[in-house]
Structures are given as structure tokens and as C-alpha cells.
C-alpha positions, 0 to 999 in steps of 0.5 A, spaced: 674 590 409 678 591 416 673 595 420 669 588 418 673 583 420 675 588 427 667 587 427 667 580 427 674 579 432 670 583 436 664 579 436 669 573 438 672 575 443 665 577 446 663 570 445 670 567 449 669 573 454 663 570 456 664 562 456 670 564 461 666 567 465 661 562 466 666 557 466 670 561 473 662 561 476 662 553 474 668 552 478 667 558 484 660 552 485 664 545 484 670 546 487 671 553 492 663 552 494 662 544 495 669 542 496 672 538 490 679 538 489 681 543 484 686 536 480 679 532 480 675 538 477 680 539 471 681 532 471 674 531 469 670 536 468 672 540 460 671 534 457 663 534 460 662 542 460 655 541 456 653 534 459 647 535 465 648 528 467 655 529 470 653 533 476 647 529 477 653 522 477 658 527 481 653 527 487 650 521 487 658 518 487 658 518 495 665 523 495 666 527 501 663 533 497 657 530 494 652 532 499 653 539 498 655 539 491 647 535 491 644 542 493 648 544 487 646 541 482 640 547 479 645 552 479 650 549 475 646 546 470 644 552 469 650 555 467 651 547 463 645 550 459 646 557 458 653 555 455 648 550 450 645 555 448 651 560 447 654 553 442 647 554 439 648 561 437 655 560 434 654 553 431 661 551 432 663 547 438 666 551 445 673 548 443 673 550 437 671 557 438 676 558 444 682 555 439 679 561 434 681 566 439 687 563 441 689 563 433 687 570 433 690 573 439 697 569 436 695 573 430 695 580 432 701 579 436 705 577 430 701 584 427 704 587 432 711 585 431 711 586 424 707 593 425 713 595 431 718 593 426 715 597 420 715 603 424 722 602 427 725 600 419 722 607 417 724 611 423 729 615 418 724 617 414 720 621 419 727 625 421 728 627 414 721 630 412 722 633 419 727 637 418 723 641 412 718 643 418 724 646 423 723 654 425 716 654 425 714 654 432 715 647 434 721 643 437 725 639 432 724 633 437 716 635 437 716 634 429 719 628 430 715 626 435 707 628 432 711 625 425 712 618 429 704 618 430 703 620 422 708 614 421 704 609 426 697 611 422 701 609 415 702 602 417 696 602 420 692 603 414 697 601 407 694 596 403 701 593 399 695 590 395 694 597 391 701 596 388 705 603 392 710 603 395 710 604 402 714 611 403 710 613 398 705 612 402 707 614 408 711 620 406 702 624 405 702 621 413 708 624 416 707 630 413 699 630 414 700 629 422 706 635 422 704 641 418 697 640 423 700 640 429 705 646 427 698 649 426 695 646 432 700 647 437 705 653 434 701 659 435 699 661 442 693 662 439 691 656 435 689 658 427 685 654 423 688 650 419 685 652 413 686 658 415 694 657 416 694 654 408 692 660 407 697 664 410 703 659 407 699 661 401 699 668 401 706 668 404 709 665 398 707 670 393 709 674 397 715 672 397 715 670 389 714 677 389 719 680 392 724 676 389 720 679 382 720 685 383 724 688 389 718 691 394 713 687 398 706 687 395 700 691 399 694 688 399 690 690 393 697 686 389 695 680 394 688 679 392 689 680 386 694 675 385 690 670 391 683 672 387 681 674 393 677 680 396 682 685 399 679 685 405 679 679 407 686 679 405 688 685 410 684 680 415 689 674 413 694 679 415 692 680 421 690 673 423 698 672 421 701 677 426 704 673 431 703 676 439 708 678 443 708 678 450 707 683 455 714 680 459 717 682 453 725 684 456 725 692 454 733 695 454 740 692 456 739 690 464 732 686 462 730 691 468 723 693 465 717 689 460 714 692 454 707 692 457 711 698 462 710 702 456 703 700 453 697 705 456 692 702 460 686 706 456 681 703 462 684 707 467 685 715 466 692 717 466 695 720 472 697 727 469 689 726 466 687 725 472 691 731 476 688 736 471 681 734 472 683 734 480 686 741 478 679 743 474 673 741 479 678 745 485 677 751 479 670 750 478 668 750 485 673 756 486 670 761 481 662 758 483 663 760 490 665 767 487 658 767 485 650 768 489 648 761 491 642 762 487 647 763 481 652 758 482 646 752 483 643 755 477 650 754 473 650 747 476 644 744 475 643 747 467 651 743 466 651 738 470 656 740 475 658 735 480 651 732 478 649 726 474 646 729 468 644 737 466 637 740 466 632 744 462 630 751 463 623 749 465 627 744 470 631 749 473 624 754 473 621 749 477 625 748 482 627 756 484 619 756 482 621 761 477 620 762 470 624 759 464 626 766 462 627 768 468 632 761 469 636 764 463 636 771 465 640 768 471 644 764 467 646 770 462 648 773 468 652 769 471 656 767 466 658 774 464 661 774 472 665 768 469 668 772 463 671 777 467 678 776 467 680 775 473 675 768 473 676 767 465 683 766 467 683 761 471 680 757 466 683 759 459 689 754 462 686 748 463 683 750 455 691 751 453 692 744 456 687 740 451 
């Protein structure tokens, strides 16, 4: 299979990577280390790579560099023998490995070129597919683009022994790499694709639908049809909204924003926050009308200007009275409070709501 032979190819190139290297450690030693002229090394030394006797002769020759090259002589054996025993693992000659991967590099070469002009051949194909996706949230130059990339994955994986045609073949690529990267890069937020599916799905029995029947079908119709529970069919409608930008231009001069007209439910309205304002200044206004004990009771049996309100027996506890006689104090002043003159005061913050 070509993940195999990928495997292999790999393997190769891993053997070769490593005879080099120990070839350009062979020659940093010989030449740039002990001073052989670089003509005598290439000269000599390739056809005596695995031979241990050659350094031993080369040192003892009586050359200018022969005296250092003698206190050479360990480590390049050394590698003499590590590329042996690489040899040995392969079990074919080093040359022979090198010319393996020198074929296989022209052979990948000559892929690439044949891949590159596939691709260029079937450039109009993509155009033509690309055309059927256009006004989907993506640039017809964007289409064409991730249609290139479904292209490149169809050369990269047709079998011509399988008997198809390769537009045949191709065409499932080109719309596969499309329609996922309408669904990846479209929305503003990203959808699922099998999700967006769905959504195709459901917006084409609705169209079938409307042409049928004159109306668009609600929810029921639609779960009927899809054989779906309809609440997941209001859900997917939901999911199909698209958002809208908050910087949306409102009115002729694009002088204000749809989110000028939104209301921040986090903050309290000005006109809220006005009559709330206007209510505490009332409070405290008819309280101050009342005896201090009156008005303390009233504050602290509704949580007035406090953080929560408090029991009789709470109330009691604090004057050091008793529950009945907190009550009689509350009923009692809540009957100074239902006197027009204060009651009025308040009836028109009741209208308001």
C-alpha cells in the first residue's frame, strides 16, 4: 500500500541520512583535522570507505599529514566500522543504498511533476463545482481556493487501477473540502457540520413545501416530515438564525448602530433609576413625619435602607419590648401613613408601574 512503501521510503532515506553523516565526520577528521588536500581525499578514499587498512597505510606513507593523521587513526576507524555495520543491517552494499535513494528521489520528482500537472489539467473542474456554492457566506475566490486543496487530496489518493474516472473521483473531493469549509469559516459561529446538514435538509423541505402548498411549514410540519421531535426542530432553527452585528447601520445618514436601540438589561434604566431616586427621597420624607421609634420600627420590619427586614420578635428585642407591642407600634403607624396628606405622596409612584 503507499503508507508501506512511504514507510520503507522513509526508512531509506534515514539509512543514507546516516551514512553521510558519518562520511562528512570521516572527512572533518582526514582532511579539515589532519591536513590531506581535499583532491587526494576524494581521490582515494570512496573506493576504501569500509577498508580499515587504508588509514593505517595513509599514516604510515610518510605524507605531510601522515603524523597527525597516525593519531587519527582510532576514531576514524571507528566510524569505518559503524558504517560496517550499517552495511550489515541493510544487507546491500552502501553504493547500492546511496543509488536506491538517488532513484527514489528522481522518482518523487517526476510524481511531482506529474501531480502538479494533474492538478493544473483539472483546474476548470473546480471552477465549475465552485460556482454551485457561491452566496454562502464565502468568496467565490475562497471556494475556489479550499476546492484547489480537495483537488490536491483527489490526486493524492486516486487509484487508476480501480477503473474510475478521475473527475468522477475528484468531483466527491472538491465538493467534500467546499461545503466543510463553508461550514467551518461561513457562520460567525462555527456549526457543526453535521449539524449544518441538518439545517440544508430542513431548509430544503421547506422550500419543497412552500412551493407545494403556498405557506412555510411551522414546527410540527417540519418534524413531521424530517422524523424528528419538534423541539429539536425549534432548536435547529434557532441554531440556523444568522447573528447580526450590534454595528449594524440604523436609518439613512449611518449615524447610529442597532445596538443603540437594544436595552442593557444589566443596568437599571435612567427613567427607572429616576423614579427610584424619586421614591427613597418620598420614603424618607413621610418617615420623617413620624415619631423616631415609628419610623425605626417601619424600617426595620420592611428592610428600609437596610439590607434585609426583621421579625416582630427581632424588632421586640431591639426596643426590649414585646412582639405585641412592636405590632401595635407598626399598626399604628401605618395608619399615620394612610392619611391623604402622606398616601398621596406615594399613590403616584403606584400609577407609574
Amino acid at each position: 500500500t503507499a503508507k508501506t512503501i512511504e514507510k520503507l521510503c522513509d526508512m531509506v532515506r534515514g539509512q543514507v541520512d546516516d551514512v553521510r553523516k558519518k562520511e562528512r565526520e570521516l572527512r572533518r577528521i582526514i582532511v579539515d583535522k589532519c591536513g590531506m588536500p581535499q583532491e587526494v581525499f576524494i581521490k582515494d578514499f570512496p573506493p576504501n570507505l569500509l577498508n580499515l587498512k587504508w588509514v593505517e597505510k595513509q599514516a604510515a606513507s610518510g605524507k605531510p599529514w601522515s603524523t597527525v593523521l597516525q593519531r587519527n587513526i582510532p576514531p576514524v576507524q571507528e566510524l569505518q566500522q559503524r558504517l560496517m555495520d550499517l552495511q550489515a543491517r541493510v544487507v546491500v552494499p552502501l553504493t547500492e543504498l546511496k543509488d536506491i535513494n538517488k532513484r527514489m528521489n528522481e522518482g518523487e520528482s517526476t510524481s511531482r511533476d506529474a501531480k502538479k500537472e494533474m492538478i493544473e489539467a483539472n483546474l476548470r473542474l473546480v471552477i465549475s463545482i465552485a460556482k454551485k456554492y457561491t452566496n454562502r457566506g464565502l468568496q467565490f475566490l475562497d471556494l475556489i481556493q479550499e476546492g484547489n486543496i480537495g483537488l490536491m487530496k483527489a490526486v493524492d489518493k486516486f487509484e487508476y487501477r480501480r477503473g474510475y474516472k478521475f473527475s468522477t473521483y475528484a468531483t466527491w473531493w472538491i465538493r467534500q473540502a467546499i461545503t466543510r469549509s463553508i461550514a467551518d469559516q461561513a457562520r460567525t459561529i462555527r456549526i457543526p457540520v453535521h449539524m449544518i446538514e441538518t439545517i440544508n435538509k430542513m431548509n430544503r423541505i421547506s422550500r419543497q413545501h412552500l412551493q407545494e402548498f403556498g405557506f412555510e411549514p411551522d414546527a410540527s410540519i417540519l418534524a413531521a416530515k424530517m422524523e424528528i421531535p419538534e423541539d429539536k426542530i425549534r432548536k435547529i432553527m434557532k441554531i440556523a438564525k444568522e447573528p447580526i452585528s450590534m454595528e449594524t447601520p440604523i436609518g439613512d445618514d449611518d449615524d447610529s448602530h442597532l445596538g443603540d436601540f437594544i436595552e442593557d438589561s444589566a443596568n437599571t434604566a435612567p427613567i427607572d433609576a429616576a423614579m427610584q431616586a424619586g421614591l427613597r427621597d418620598v420614603v424618607k420624607d413621610i418617615l420623617d413625619g413620624l415619631t423616631p421609634r415609628e419610623a425605626k420600627v417601619l424600617r426595620m420590619r420592611f428592610g428600609i435602607e437596610m439590607s434585609t427586614d426583621h421579625t416582630l420578635e427581632e424588632v421586640g428585642k431591639q426596643f426590649d419590648v414585646t412582639r405585641e407591642r412592636i405590632r401595635q407600634i407598626e399598626a399604628k403607624a401605618l395608619r399615620k401613613l394612610k392619611h391623604p396628606s402622606r398616601s398621596d405622596k406615594l399613590r403616584s409612584f403606584i400609577d407609574s408601574l
